[in-house]
C-alpha positions as CSV (number, residue, x, y, z in Angstrom):
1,X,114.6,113.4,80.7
2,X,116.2,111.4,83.2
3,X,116.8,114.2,85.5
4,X,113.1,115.2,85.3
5,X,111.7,112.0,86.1
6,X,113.3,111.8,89.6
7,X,113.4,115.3,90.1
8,X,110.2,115.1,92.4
9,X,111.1,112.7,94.9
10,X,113.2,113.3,98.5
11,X,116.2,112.1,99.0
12,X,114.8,109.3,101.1
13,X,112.1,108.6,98.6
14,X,114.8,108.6,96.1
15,X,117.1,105.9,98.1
16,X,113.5,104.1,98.8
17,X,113.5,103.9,94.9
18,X,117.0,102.5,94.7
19,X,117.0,99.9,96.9
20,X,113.8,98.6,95.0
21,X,115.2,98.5,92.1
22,X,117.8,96.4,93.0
23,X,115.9,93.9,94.9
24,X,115.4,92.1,98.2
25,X,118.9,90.7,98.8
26,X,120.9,93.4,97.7
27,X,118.3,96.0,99.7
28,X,118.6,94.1,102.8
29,X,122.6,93.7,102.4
30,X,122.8,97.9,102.1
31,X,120.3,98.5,105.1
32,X,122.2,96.4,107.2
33,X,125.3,99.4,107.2
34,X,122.9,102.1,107.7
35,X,122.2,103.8,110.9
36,X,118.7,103.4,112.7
37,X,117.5,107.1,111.7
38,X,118.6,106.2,108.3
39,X,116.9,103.1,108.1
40,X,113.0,104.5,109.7
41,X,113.7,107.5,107.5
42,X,113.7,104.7,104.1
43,X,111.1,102.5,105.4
44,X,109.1,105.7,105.9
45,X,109.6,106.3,102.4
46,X,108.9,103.3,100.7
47,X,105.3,102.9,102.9
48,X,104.6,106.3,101.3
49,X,105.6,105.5,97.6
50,X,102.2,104.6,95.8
51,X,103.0,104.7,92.6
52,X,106.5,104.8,90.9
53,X,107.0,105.2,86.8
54,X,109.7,103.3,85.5
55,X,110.9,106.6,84.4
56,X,111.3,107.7,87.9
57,X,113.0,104.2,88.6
58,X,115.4,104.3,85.6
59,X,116.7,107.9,87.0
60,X,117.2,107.5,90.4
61,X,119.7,104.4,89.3
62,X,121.1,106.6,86.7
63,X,122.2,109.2,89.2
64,X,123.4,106.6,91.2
65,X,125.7,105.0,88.5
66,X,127.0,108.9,87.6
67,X,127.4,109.7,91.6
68,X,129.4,105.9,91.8
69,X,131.5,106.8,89.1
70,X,132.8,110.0,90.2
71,X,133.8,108.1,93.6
72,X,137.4,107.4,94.1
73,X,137.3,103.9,95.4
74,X,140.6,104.5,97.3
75,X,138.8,106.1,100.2
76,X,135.8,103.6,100.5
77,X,136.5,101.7,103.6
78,X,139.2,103.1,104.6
79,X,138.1,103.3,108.3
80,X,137.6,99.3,108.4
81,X,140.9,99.1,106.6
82,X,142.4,101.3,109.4
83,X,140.9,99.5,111.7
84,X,141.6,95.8,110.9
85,X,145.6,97.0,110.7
86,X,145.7,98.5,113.7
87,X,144.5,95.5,115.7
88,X,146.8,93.2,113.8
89,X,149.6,95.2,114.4
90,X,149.3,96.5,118.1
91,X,146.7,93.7,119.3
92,X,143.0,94.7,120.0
93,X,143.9,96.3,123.8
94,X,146.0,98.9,122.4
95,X,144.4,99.5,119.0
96,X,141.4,100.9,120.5
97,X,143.5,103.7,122.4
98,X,145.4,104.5,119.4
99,X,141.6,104.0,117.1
100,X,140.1,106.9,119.9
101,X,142.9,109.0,118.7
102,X,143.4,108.8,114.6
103,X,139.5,108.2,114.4
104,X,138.0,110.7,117.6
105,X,134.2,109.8,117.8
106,X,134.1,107.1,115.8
107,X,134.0,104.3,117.9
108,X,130.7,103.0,119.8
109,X,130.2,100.7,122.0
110,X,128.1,97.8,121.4
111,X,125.8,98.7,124.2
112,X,125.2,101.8,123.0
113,X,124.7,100.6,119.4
114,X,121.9,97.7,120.7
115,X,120.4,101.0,122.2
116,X,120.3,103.4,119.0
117,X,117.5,100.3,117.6
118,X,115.7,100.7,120.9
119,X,112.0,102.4,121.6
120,X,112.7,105.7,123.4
121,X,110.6,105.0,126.4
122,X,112.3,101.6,126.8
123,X,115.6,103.2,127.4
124,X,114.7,105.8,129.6
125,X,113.0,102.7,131.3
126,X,116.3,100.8,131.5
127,X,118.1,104.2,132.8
128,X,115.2,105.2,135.0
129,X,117.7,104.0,138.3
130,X,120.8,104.8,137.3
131,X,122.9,107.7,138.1
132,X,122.7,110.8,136.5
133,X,126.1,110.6,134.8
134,X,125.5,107.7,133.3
135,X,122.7,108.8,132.0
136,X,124.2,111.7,130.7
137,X,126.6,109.9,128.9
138,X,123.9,107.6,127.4
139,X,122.1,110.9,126.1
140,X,125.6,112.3,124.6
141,X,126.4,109.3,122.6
142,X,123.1,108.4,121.3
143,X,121.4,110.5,118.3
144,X,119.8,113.8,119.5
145,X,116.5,113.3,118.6
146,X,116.4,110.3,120.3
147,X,118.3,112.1,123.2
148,X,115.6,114.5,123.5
149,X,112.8,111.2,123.7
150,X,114.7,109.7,125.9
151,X,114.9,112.7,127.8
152,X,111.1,113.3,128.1
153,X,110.2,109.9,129.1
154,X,113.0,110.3,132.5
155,X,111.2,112.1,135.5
156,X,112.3,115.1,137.7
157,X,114.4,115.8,139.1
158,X,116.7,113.0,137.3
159,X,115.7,114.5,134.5
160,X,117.0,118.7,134.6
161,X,120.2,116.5,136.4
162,X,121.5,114.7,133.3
163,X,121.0,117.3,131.4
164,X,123.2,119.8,133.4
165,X,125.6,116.7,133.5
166,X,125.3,116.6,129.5
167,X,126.7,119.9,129.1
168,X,129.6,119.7,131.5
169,X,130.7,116.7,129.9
170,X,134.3,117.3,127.5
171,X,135.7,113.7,127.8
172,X,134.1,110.5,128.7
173,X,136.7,108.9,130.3
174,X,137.2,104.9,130.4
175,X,136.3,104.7,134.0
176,X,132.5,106.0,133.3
177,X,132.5,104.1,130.0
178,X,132.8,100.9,132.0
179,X,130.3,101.5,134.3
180,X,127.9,102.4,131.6
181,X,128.9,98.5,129.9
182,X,128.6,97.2,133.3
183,X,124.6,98.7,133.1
184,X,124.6,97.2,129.4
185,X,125.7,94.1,130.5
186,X,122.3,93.5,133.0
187,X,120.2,94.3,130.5
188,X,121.4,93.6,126.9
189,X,124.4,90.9,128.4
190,X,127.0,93.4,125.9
191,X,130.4,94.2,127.6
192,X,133.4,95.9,125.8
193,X,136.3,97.7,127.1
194,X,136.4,101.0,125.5
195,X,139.1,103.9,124.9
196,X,138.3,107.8,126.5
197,X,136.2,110.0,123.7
198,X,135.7,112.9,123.5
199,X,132.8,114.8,123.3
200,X,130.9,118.5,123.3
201,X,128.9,118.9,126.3
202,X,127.1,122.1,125.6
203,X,126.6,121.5,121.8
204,X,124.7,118.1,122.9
205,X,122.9,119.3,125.3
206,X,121.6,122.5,122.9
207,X,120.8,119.6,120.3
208,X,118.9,117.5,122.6
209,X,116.7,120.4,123.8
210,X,115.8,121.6,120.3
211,X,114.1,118.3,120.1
212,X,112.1,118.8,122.7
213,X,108.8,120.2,123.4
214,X,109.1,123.8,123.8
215,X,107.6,124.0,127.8
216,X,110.0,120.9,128.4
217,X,112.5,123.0,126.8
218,X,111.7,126.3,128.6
219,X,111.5,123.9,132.1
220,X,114.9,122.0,131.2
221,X,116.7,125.5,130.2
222,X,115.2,127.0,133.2
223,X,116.9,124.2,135.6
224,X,120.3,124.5,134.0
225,X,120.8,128.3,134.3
226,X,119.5,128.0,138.1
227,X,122.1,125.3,138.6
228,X,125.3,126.9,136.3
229,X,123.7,130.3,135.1
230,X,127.3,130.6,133.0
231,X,126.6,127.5,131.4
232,X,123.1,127.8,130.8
233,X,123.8,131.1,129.1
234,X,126.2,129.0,126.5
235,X,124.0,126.4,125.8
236,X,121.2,128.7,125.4
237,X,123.0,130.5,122.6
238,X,124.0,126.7,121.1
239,X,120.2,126.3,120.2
240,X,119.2,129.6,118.5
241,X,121.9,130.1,115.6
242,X,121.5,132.3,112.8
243,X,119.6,129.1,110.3
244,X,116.7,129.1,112.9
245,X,115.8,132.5,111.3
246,X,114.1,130.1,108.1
247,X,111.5,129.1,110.8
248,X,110.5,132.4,110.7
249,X,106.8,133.3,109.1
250,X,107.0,136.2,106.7
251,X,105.0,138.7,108.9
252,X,108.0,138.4,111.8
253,X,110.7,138.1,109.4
254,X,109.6,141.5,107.7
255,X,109.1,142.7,112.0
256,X,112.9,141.8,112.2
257,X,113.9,143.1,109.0
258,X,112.7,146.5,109.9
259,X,114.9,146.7,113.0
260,X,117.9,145.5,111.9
261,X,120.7,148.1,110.3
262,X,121.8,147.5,106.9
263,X,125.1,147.1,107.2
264,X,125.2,144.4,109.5
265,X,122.6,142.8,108.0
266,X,125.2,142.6,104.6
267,X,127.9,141.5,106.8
268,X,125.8,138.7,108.3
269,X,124.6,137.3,105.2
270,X,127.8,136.8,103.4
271,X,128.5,132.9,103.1
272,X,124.9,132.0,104.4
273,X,122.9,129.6,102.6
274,X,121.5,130.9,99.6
275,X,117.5,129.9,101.0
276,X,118.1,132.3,104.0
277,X,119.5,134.8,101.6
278,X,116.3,134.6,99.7
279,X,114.2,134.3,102.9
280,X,115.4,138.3,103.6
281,X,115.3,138.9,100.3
282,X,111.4,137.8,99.5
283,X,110.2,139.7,102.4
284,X,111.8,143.3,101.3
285,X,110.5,145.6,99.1
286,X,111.8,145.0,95.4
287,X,114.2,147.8,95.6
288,X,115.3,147.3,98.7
289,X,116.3,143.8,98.1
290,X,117.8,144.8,94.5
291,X,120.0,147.3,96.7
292,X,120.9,144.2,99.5
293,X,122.1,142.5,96.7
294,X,124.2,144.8,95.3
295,X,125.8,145.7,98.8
296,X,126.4,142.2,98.9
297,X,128.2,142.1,95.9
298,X,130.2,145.0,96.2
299,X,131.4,144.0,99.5
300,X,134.6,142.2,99.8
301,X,135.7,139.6,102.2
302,X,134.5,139.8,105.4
303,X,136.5,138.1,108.2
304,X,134.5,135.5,110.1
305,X,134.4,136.9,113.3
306,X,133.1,140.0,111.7
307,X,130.0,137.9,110.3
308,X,129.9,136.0,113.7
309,X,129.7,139.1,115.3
310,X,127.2,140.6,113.0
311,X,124.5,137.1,113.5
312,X,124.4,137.2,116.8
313,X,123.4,141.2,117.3
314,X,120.7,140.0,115.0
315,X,119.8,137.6,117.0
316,X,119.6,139.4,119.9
317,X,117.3,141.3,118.1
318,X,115.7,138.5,116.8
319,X,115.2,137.3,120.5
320,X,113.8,140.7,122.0
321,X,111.5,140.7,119.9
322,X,110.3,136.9,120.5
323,X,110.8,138.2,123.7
324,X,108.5,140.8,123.7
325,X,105.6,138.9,121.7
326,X,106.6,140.4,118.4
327,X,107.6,137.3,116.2
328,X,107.4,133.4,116.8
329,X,110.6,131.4,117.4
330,X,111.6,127.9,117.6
331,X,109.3,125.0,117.9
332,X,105.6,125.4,118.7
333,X,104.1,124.2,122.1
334,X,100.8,123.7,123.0
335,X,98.1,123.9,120.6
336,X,96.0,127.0,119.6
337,X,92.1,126.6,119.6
């Protein structure tokens, strides 16, 4: 009965629920080690709870005291532990080198941090002199979607700039990271030495464009290939990976189906997500999906660059025929009237 009574909530209306339940203090202690996203995502939730049952309120904190319990307690803050002994044994100079090592991407600056809480447009506003690299490596380390508001709000030709720089990037190195603390610093008064880290350039870039609008995004991606065509190319295969097919409609999803073979299509499902699975599935005939699901089973295992291989001829496919006005991909752009 439990189950049922939480069952139709999100998870952030279901972590809205929780901290409720176990009141102000304890709420505001909890939110206080939770990431900005994480924290608008909540509040976004508990604004949009009208009514809640104390059914609903009794399950959410049942599930939480089951989840808890199966928790080793071991592992729970461990990186603080790590953390703490490493500066008292090696002294806080050296500890961050050897922290950028053990723990790779897990340390921030406190620049950066105070900027994560920031509006969009007053970042960009704060970057809107600075070099391109350093505000490449502000768009790298900050959340993507934020990245890709921050992005927006930066004019051209600054703008298609940092992004090239984004992509490039594979290691911020100590020398940039104090510049960018030196920018900080003027603005937010926050300075901190900080250890190289490193970083994908191409995936961040790809992420910070799929969070764009799609004619800033066909004018960014435009701008990068003229300026690294090689490079443009990768990160233009970073944003459209085989999960983008659930955006999809069922009329260009059955358009695709039909020009796809079989057999690759078996190869390319095996080890997706079960909703993309039924995506292909609830857009085939009922035989022919009962047969795709007995090739699947029959099949044994596939290596991964077989499947690899296999996703991205369909998504060639899948492309050519966006390409050609056939079928509707990625994010929408202007309106339709």
């Amino acid at each position: 009965m439990a189950d049922a009574a939480g069952a139709g909530l999100s998870g952030a209306q279901r972590a809205a629920v929780f901290l409720l339940g176990v009141g102000e203090e304890s709420a505001t202690a909890i939110m206080r080690h939770m990431e900005p996203r994480e924290v608008q995502r909540i509040g976004e939730a508990m604004a949009s709870l009208s009514s809640i049952s104390n059914e609903q309120v009794e399950a959410v904190l049942a599930a939480f005291h089951e989840d808890a319990s199966a928790l080793n307690p071991l592992g729970l803050g461990a990186p603080e532990f790590t953390r703490r002994v490493l500066t008292n044994a090696l002294g806080e100079s050296k500890a961050r080198s050897m922290l950028a090592k053990v723990m790779p991407g897990k340390q921030q600056t406190s620049g950066i941090e105070a900027l994560k809480w920031m509006d969009p447009g007053a970042v960009a506003e704060l970057l809107e002199d600075e070099h391109p690299q350093i505000i490449a490596i502000v768009l790298a380390s900050l959340d993507e979607e934020q990245s890709a508001q921050v992005l927006v709000n930066i004019p051209e030709p600054v703008r298609s700039e940092a992004l090239l720089r984004v992509a490039r990037l594979q290691v911020i190195d100590p020398a940039a990271m104090e510049e960018l603390d030196k920018v900080l610093e003027k603005q937010l008064g926050k300075v901190r030495k900080t250890p190289p880290r490193s970083v994908n350039g191409m995936t961040s870039a790809a992420a910070i464009l799929n969070n764009v609008k799609a004619d800033v995004e066909s004018e960014l991606l435009g701008a990068l290939k003229e300026a690294d065509a090689e490079l443009g190319e990768k990160v233009g295969e970073l944003m459209f990976v085989f999960d983008n097919l659930m955006e999809l409609d069922d009329r260009g999803m059955q358009r695709l189906i039909r020009e796809i073979a079989v057999d690759s299509l078996v190869i390319a499902l095996k080890g997706v997500d079960d909703r993309l699975q039924d995506k292909f599935f609830n857009n085939m005939s009922s035989r022919a999906a009962d047969m795709l699901r007995e090739d699947l089973e029959a099949k044994g295992p596939v290596k991964l660059s077989e499947v690899e291989a296999a996703q991205k001829e369909i998504l060639a496919v899948a492309a050519r025929l966006s390409d050609e006005g056939e079928i509707t991909l990625g994010k929408g752009g202007d309106d339709f009237v």
